[in-house]
C-alpha positions as CSV (number, residue, x, y, z in Angstrom):
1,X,246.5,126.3,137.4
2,X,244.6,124.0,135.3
3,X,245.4,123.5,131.8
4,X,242.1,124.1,130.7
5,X,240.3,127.2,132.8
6,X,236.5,127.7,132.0
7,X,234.1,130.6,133.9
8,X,230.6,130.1,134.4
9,X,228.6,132.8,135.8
10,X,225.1,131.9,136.4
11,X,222.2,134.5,137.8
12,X,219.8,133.4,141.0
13,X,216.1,134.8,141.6
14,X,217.4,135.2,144.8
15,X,219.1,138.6,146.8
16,X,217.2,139.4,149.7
17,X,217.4,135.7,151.6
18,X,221.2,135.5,151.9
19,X,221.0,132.1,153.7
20,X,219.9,130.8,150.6
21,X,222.3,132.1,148.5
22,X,224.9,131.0,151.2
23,X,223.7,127.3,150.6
24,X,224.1,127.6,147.2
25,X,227.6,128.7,147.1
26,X,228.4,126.0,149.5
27,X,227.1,123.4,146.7
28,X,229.5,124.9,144.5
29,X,232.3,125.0,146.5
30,X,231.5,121.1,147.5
31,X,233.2,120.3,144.2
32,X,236.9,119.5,143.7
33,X,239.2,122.5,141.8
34,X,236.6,125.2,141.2
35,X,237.1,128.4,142.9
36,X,234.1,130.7,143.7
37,X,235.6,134.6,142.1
38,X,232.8,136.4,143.1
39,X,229.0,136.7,144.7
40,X,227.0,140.0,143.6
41,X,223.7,140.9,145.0
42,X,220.8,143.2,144.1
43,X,217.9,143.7,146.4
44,X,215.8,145.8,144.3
45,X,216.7,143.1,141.2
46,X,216.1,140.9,143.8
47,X,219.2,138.7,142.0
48,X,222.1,137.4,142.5
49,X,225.2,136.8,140.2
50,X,227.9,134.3,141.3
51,X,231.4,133.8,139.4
52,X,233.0,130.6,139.6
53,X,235.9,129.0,137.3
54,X,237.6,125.5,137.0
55,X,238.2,122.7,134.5
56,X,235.3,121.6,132.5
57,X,234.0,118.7,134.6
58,X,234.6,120.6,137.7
59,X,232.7,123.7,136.7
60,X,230.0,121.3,135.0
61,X,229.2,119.5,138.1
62,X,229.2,122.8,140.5
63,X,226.5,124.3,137.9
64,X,224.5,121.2,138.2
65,X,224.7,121.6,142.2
66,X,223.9,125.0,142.2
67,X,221.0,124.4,139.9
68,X,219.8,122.1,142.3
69,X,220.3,123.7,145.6
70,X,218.0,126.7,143.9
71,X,215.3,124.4,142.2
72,X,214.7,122.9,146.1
73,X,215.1,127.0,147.9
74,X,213.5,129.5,145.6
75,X,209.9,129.5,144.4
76,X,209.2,131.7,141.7
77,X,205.6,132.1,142.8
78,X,206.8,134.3,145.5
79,X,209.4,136.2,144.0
80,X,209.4,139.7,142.7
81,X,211.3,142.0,141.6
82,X,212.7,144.2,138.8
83,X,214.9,142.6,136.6
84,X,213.2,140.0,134.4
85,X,213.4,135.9,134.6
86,X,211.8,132.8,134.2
87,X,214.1,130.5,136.5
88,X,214.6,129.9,140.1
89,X,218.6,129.9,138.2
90,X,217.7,132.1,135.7
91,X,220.7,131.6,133.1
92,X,223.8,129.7,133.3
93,X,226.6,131.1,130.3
94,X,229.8,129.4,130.5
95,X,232.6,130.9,129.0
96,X,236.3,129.7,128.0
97,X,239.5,131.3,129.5
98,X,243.0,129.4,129.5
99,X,243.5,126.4,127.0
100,X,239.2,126.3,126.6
101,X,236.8,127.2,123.3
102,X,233.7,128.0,122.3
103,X,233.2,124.6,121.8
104,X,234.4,123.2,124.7
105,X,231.8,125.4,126.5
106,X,228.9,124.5,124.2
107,X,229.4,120.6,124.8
108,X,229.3,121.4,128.6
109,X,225.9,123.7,128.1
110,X,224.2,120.8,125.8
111,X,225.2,117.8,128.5
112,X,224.2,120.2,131.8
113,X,221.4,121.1,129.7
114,X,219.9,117.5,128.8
115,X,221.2,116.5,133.0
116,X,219.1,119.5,134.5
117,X,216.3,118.2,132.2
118,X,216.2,114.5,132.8
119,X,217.3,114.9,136.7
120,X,215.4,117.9,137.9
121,X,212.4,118.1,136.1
122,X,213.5,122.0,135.1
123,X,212.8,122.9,131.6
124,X,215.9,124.0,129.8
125,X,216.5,126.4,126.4
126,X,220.0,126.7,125.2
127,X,221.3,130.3,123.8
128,X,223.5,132.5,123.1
129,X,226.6,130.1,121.3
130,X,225.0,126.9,122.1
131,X,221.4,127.9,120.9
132,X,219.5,125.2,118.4
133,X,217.5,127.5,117.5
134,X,218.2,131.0,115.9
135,X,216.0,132.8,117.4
136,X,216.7,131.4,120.6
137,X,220.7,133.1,120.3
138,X,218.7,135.8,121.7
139,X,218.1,135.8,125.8
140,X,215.6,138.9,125.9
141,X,213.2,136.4,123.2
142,X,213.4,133.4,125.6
143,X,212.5,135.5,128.2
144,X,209.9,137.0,126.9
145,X,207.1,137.4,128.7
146,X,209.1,136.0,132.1
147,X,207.8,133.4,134.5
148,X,204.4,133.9,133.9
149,X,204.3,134.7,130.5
150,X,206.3,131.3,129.8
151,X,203.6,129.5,132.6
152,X,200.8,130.5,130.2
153,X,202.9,129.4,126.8
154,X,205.1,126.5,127.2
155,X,202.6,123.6,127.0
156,X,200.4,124.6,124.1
157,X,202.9,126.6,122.0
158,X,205.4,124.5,120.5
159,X,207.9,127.4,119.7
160,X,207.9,127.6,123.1
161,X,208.8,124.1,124.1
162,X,212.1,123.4,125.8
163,X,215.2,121.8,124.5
164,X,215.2,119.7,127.2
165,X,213.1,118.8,130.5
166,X,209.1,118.8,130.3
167,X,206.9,121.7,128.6
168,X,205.4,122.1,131.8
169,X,207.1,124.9,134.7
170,X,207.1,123.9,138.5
171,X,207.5,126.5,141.1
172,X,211.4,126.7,139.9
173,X,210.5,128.0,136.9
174,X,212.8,127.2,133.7
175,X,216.2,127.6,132.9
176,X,218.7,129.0,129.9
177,X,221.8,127.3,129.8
178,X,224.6,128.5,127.0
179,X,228.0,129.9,126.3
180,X,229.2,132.7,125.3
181,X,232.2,135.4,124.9
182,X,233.2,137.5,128.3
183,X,230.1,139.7,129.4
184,X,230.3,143.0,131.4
185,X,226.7,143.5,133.2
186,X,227.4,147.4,133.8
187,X,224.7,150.2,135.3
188,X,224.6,153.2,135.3
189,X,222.1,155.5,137.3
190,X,220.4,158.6,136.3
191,X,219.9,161.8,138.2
192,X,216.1,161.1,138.1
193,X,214.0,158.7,139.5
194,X,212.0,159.2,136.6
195,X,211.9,155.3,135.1
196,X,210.8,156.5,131.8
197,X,213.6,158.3,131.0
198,X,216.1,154.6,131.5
199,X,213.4,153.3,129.6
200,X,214.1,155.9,126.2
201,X,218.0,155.9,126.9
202,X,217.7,152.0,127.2
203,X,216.2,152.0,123.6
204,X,218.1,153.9,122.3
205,X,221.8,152.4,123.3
206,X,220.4,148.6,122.9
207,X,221.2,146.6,119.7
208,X,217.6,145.2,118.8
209,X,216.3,148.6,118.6
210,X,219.0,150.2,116.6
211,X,221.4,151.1,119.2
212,X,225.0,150.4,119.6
213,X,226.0,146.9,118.2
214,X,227.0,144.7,121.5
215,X,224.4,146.4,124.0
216,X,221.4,144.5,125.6
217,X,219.7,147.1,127.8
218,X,217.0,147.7,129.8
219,X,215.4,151.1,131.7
220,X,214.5,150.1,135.7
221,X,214.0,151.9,138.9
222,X,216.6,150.9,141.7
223,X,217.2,152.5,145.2
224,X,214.8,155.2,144.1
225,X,216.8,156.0,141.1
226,X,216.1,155.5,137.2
227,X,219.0,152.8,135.6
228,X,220.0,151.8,132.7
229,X,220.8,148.1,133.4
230,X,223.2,146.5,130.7
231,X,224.8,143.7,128.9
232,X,227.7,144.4,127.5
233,X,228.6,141.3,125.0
234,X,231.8,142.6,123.2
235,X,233.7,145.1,124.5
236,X,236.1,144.9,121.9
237,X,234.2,146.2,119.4
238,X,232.0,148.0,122.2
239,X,233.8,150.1,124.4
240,X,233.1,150.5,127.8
241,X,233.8,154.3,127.2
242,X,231.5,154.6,124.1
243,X,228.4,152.8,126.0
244,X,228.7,155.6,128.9
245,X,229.3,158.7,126.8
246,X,226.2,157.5,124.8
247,X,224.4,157.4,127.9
248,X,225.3,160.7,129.0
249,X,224.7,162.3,125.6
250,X,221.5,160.4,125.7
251,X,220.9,161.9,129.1
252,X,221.2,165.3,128.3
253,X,218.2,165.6,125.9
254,X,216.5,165.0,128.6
255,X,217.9,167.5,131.1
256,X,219.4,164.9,133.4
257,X,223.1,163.1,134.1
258,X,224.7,160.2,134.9
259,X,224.9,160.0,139.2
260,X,227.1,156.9,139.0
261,X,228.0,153.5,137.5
262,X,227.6,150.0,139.0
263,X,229.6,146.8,138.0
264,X,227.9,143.5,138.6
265,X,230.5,140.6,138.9
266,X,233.9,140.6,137.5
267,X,235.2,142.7,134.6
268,X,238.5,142.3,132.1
269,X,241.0,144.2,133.1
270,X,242.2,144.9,129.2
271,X,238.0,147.0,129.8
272,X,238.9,149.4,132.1
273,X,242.7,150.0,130.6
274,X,240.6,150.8,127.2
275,X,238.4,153.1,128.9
276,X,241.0,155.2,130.2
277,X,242.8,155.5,127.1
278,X,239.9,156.6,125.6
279,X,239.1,159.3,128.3
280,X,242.7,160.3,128.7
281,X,243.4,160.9,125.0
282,X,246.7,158.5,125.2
283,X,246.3,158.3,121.2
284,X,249.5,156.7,120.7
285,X,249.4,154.5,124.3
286,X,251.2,151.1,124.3
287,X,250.0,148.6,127.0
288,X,253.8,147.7,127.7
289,X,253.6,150.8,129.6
290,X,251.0,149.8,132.1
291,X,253.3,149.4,135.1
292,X,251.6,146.0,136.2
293,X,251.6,144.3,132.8
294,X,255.1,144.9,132.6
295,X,256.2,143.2,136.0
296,X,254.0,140.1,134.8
297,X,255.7,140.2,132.0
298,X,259.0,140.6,133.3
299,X,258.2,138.1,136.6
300,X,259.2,140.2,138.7
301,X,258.7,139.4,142.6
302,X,258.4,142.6,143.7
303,X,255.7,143.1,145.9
304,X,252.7,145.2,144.5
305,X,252.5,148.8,146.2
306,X,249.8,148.7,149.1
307,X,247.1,151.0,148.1
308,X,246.1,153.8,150.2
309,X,243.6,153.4,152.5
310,X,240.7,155.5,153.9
311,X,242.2,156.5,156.7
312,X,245.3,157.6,155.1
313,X,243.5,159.5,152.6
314,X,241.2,161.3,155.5
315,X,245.0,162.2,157.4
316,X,246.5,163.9,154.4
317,X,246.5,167.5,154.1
318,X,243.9,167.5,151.3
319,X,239.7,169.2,151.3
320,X,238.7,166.0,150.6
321,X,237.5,163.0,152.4
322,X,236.7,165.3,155.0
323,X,234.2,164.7,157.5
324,X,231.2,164.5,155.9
325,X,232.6,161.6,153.9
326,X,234.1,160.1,157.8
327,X,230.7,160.5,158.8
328,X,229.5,157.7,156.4
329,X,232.1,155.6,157.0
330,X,231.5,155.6,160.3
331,X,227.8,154.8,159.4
332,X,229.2,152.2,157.1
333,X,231.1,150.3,159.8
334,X,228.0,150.6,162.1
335,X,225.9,148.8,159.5
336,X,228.6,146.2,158.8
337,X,228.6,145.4,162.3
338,X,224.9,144.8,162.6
339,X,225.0,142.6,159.6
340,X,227.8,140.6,161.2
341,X,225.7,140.3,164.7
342,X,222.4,139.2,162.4
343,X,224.9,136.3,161.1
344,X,225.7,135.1,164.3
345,X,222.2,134.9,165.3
346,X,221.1,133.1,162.2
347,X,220.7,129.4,162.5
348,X,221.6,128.9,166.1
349,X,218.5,126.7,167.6
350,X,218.5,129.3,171.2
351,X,217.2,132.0,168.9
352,X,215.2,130.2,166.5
353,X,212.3,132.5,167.5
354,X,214.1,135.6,166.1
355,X,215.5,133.6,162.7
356,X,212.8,135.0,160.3
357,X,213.6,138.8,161.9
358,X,217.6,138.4,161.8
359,X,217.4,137.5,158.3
360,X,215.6,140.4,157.7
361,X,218.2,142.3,159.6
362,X,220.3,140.9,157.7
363,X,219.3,142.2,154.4
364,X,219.0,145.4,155.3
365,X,222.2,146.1,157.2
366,X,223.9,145.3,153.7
367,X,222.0,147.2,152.1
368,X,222.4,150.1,154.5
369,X,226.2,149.3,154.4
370,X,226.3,149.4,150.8
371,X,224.3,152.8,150.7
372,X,226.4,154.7,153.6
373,X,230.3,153.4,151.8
374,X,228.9,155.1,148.4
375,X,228.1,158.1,150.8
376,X,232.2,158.1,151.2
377,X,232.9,159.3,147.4
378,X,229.5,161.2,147.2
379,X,230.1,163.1,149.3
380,X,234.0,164.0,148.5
381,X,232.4,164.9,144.9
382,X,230.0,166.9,146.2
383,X,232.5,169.0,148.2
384,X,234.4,169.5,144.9
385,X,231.6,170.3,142.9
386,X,231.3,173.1,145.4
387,X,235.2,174.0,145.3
388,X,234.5,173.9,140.9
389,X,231.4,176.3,141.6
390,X,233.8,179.0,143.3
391,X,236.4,179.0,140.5
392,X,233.9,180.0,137.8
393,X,234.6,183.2,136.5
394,X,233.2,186.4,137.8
395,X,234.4,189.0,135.6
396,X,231.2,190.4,134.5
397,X,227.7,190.8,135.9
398,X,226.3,187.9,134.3
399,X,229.1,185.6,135.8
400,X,228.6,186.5,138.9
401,X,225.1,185.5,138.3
402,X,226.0,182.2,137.1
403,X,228.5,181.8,139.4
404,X,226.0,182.5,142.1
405,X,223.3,180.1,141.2
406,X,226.2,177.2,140.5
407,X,227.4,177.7,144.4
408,X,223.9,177.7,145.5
409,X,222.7,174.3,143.8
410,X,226.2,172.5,144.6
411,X,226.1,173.5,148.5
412,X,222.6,172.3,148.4
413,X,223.8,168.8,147.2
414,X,226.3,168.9,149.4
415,X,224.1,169.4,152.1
416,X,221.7,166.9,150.6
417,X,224.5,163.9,150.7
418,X,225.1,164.2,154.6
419,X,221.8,164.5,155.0
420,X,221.1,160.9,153.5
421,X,223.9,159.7,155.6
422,X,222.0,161.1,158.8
423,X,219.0,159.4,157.8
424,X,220.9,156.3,156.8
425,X,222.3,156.0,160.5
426,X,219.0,156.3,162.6
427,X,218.2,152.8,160.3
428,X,221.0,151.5,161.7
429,X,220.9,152.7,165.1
430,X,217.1,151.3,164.8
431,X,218.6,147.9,163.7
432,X,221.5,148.3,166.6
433,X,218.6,148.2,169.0
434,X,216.9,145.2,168.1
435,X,219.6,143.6,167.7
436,X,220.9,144.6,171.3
437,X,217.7,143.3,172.6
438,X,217.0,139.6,171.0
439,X,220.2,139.1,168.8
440,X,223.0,137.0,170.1
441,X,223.9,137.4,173.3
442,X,227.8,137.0,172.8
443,X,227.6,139.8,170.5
444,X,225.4,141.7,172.7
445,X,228.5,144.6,172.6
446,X,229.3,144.3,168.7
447,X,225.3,145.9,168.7
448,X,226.1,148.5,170.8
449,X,229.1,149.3,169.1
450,X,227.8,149.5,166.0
451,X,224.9,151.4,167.7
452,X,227.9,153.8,168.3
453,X,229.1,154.4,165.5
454,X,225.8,155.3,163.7
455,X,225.2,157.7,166.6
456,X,228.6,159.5,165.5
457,X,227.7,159.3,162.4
458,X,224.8,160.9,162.8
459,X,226.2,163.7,164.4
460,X,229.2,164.2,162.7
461,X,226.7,164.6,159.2
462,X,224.2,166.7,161.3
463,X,227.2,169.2,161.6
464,X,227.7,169.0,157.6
465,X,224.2,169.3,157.0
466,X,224.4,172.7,159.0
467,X,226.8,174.0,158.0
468,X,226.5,173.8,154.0
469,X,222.8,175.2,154.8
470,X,223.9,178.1,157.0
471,X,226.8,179.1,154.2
472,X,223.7,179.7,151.5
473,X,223.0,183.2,150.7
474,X,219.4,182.2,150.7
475,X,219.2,180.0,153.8
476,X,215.6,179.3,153.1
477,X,215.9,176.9,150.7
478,X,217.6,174.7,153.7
479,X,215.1,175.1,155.9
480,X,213.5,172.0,155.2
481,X,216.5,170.5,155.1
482,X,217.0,171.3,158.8
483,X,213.7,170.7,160.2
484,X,214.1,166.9,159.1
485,X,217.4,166.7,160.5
486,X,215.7,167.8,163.8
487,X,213.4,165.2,163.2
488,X,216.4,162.7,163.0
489,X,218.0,163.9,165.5
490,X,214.9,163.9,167.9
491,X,214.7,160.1,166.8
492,X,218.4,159.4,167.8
493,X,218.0,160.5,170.9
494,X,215.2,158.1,171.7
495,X,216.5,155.1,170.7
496,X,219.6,156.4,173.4
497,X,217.5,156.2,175.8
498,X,216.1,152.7,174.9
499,X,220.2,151.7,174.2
500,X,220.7,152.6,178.0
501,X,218.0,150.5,179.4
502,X,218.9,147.4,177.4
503,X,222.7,148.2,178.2
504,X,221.5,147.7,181.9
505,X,219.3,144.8,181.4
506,X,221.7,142.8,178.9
507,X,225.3,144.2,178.7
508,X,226.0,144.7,182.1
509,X,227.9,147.6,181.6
């Protein structure tokens, strides 16, 4: 390891061309010692995150490349989507770990800063740590406004003017440069699609309007859900833990919940340990007694337990993952597989014709993918929340009542997730197909195999869906449910009969 370790996480206007993102990872791993830690992706944020660390001229020269790759790939006139920017490389924060400081990381922010200036044309502001000006500390007030706000500004108001590069925005837009203390980017999604509700929650959790201390947040609508999209710049004196039950108290006023919580990039470990002490109660917990610290600590060779996977976890004599949840990861697979057929398409000069529709293939088999392996866990919970709904008490007329309606709204949900899973998988089998007619012809079987495995998914959820709906005491508030499974199913079985003719023309089999 090197003696001095810095991490520099910059964010791309960039997440539903993976190619591009691909090209500029490979300008950052061109450089000597730095290590690429992670590569997160948001289609509706239409943004990507990338983690890298290294020594300070390592890490200073692969943020210069990747500035550079972007400023020549994305063009800010065509991009939309819903998290707010003003740069093709929207910010760059370095941050010190091993043997660095603050100020090692602010030297490297004011020399990248003046580079990307003089070299690319790209205006630059500096924030956070290495801001020059106070009110630039804040990101949310250089961003004000984003792309075209700034376009409009930049060349006739002067407290708009960069710190370095022209007052004057090309089709790569601007970009902040700085360096700061660790950051967690954390969501966490509503049950609601209703936007405006994120948009009251994110008010009244973020700092600058009187919320909790280290909290930058914003209210968006992703995957057809309502989010609270976060910042999280100390979680020190922020916990993790705090933030979300905040949320969720926040949430209730309103007479919706927290669905789930997202992580975008890498998180401190010392985060999640806090969080658990705090929702575990362990008031007089010692971190000596985290089983991993200690073998660090005592360098131990050992080898780390292998943790369990799916399949063990479906085999063992437990309710849950049962099928529904085998049904998505079936779908999962199916997706991954189209994804990986879409990349072997991609940039080979026989199927330059198909590129453009690949790529778009691409895209959405991940995104598919992403959808059907949170299915896996959705759907577990769902069964339990079903399971908790029996075990209420039924003592007294009233209970029964309660209990009644609890069992009727959680078997509905848990009809609801397979459901999504079902029409998740025709997507896939749709994708299977065109694949399986222009994609690669060496992976002309990985298609129809991962055609396959969305068509058991399908029908393994379609039996979930059923039964969960036919178990209701009130079957009528399924019906709909099961007239757009029919509709899903009728689907599937078209696209089987397409599969067979293909299989004839191109497989062989």
């Amino acid at each position: 390891m090197p003696t001095q370790l810095i991490e520099c996480i910059p964010n791309f206007s960039e997440a539903r061309r993976p190619e591009v993102i691909d090209q500029i990872v490979a300008a950052i791993q061109s450089v000597d010692e730095v290590k690429l830690l992670d590569r997160s992706s948001d289609l509706d944020h239409n943004r990507t995150v990338l983690t890298f660390a290294g020594p300070a001229l390592a890490i200073e020269e692969a943020a210069f490349q990747a500035i550079k790759t972007a400023s020549q790939l994305i063009n800010l006139e065509h991009h939309t989507g819903e998290h707010p920017r003003i740069g093709a490389t929207d910010v760059v924060p370095f941050v010190p770990l091993n043997g660095a400081s603050m100020e090692d990381c602010i030297a490297i922010a004011k020399r990248l800063g003046e580079r990307v200036g003089n070299e690319l044309n790209i205006p630059v502001y500096l924030y956070e740590a290495a801001a020059t000006h106070p009110e630039r500390t804040n990101l949310e007030h250089i961003r004000r406004g984003q792309y075209e706000g700034l376009r409009k500004e930049i060349e006739s108001n002067p407290e708009r003017h960069p710190d370095f590069g022209p007052a004057k925005l090309g089709t790569a837009g601007a970009t902040v440069i700085g360096a700061r203390n660790p950051l967690i980017a954390f969501n966490v999604y509503l049950t609601t699609e209703d936007v405006e509700i994120a948009r009251k929650i994110a008010k009244a959790i973020r700092h600058s309007s009187g919320g909790l201390r280290h909290v930058k947040a914003l209210g968006l609508l992703v995957e057809g859900r309502a989010q609270v999209s976060m910042n999280l710049t100390n979680f020190h004196e922020t916990p993790v833990a705090r933030v979300v039950e905040t949320i969720r108290r926040e949430a209730q006023r309103y007479g919706v919940s927290i669905h789930h919580s997202e992580l975008i990039g890498l998180i401190p470990q010392e985060a999640l340990v806090d969080a658990a002490v705090w929702y575990t109660q362990l008031d007089a917990f010692d971190k000596e007694q985290v089983l991993e610290y200690r073998l660090v600590d005592s360098s131990t060779s050992s080898p780390q337990p292998k943790p369990v996977s799916f399949i063990e976890e479906l085999a063992a004599p437990t309710a849950t993952p049962g099928g529904g949840s085998a049904a998505a990861y079936a779908g999962a697979m199916g997706a991954g597989l189209i994804a990986m057929v879409a990349g072997l398409t991609i940039g080979k000069k026989k199927y330059a014709a198909v590129e453009a529709q690949m790529q778009a293939i691409r895209v959405m088999a991940e995104s598919l993918r992403k959808e059907l392996t949170q299915a896996v866990d959705d759907d577990s919970s769902a069964f339990e929340a079903v399971m908790g709904a029996f075990r209420l008490p039924k003592e007294t007329e009233e209970d029964n009542t309660k209990r009644g309606a609890a069992i009727h709204v959680a078997t509905l949900n848990a009809a609801h997730v397979p459901l999504r899973v079902a029409k998740d998988s025709v997507k896939v089998m749709e994708l299977a197909l065109k694949c399986a007619k222009e994609a690669n012809i060496n992976a002309v079987s990985d298609s129809m195999s991962g055609f396959a495995m969305a068509r058991a998914a399908l029908t393994a959820a379609g039996y979930n869906v059923k039964i969960n709906i036919n178990s209701l005491a009130d079957k009528s508030a399924g019906e709909k449910m099961l007239e757009e499974l029919k509709e899903i199913e009728s689907r599937a079985e078209d696209l089987e009969k397409e599969i067979r003719m293909i299989i004839s023309e191109r497989g062989g089999i």
